[in-house]
C-alpha positions as CSV (number, residue, x, y, z in Angstrom):
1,X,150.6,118.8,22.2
2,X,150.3,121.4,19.0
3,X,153.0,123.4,18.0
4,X,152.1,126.6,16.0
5,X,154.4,129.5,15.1
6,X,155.9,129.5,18.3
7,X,153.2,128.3,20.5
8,X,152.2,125.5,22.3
9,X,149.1,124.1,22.7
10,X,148.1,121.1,24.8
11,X,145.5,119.0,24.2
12,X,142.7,117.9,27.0
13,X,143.1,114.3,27.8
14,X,140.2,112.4,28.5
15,X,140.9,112.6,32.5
16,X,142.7,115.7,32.9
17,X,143.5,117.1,36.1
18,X,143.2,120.5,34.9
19,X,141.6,122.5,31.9
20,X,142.3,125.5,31.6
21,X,140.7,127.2,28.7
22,X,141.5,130.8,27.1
23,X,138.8,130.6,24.1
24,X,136.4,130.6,27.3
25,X,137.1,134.1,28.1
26,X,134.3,133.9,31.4
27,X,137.3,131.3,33.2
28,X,140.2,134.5,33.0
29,X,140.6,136.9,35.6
30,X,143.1,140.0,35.9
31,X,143.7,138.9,39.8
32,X,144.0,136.4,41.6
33,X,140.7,136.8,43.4
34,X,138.9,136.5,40.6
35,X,136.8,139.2,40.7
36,X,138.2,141.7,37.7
37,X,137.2,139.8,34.8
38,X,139.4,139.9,31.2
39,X,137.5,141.8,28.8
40,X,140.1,142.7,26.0
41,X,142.8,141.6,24.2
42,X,146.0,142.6,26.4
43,X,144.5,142.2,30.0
44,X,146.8,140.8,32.2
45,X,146.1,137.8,33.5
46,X,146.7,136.3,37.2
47,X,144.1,133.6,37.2
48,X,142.3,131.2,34.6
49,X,139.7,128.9,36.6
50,X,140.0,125.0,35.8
51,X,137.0,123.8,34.1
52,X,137.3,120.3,35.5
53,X,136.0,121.0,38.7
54,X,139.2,119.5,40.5
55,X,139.8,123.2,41.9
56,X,143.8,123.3,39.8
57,X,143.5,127.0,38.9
58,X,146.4,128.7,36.5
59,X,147.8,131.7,38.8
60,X,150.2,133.1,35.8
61,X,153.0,135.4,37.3
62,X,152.8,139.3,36.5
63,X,153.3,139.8,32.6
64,X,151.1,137.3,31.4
65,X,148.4,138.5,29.1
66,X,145.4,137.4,26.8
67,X,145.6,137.0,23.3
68,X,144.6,136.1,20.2
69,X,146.6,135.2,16.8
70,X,144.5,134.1,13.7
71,X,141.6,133.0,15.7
72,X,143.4,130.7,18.3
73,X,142.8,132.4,22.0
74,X,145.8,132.2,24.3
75,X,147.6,133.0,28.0
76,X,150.9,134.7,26.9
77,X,153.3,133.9,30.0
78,X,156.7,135.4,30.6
79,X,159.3,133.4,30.4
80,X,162.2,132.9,33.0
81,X,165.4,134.2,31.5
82,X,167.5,132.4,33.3
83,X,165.9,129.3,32.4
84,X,163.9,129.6,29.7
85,X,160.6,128.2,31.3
86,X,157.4,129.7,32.2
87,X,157.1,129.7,35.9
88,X,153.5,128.6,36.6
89,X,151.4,128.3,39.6
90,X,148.1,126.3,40.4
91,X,146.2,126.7,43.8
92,X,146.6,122.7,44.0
93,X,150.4,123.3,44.2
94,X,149.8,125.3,47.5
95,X,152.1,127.6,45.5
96,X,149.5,130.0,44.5
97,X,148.1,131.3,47.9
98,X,151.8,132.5,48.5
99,X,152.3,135.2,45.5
């Protein structure tokens, strides 16, 4: 894991279970059906395919937007303010088909 003013980035292991990639802009979709594509910095966010193939999409809640700070692409996700974490969905976690 990176830290860089702020952010978090994780590296891919060499058998991840998910990848999910915001420099490939072609993976990030403004709902969850994946069919309005993000074109600009700013567009929300709802889904960002996994590029493993294992089917564990990102399914961001509302607020979460694409980005981009001094070259590095990213998913901006709101954070819980009662807890202080990011409350993230994949479609493996059978969570996703429910919001």
């Amino acid at each position: 894991m990176i830290t860089d003013n702020g952010r978090v980035y994780i590296e891919l292991a060499e058998e991840a279970e998910c990848w999910w990639d915001p420099e490939d802009i072609s993976t990030l979709f403004q709902d969850r059906d994946g069919t309005v594509s993000v074109l600009n910095l700013g567009d929300p966010v709802r889904l960002c395919v996994d590029k493993t193939g294992n089917g564990n999409h990102l399914m961001p809640d509302e607020g979460s937007f694409y980005g981009c700070d001094n070259g590095r692409h990213y998913i901006s996700l709101p954070i819980d303010p009662v807890t202080g974490i990011a409350n993230l969905h994949s479609k493996a976690d059978n969570k996703g088909d429910e919001l």
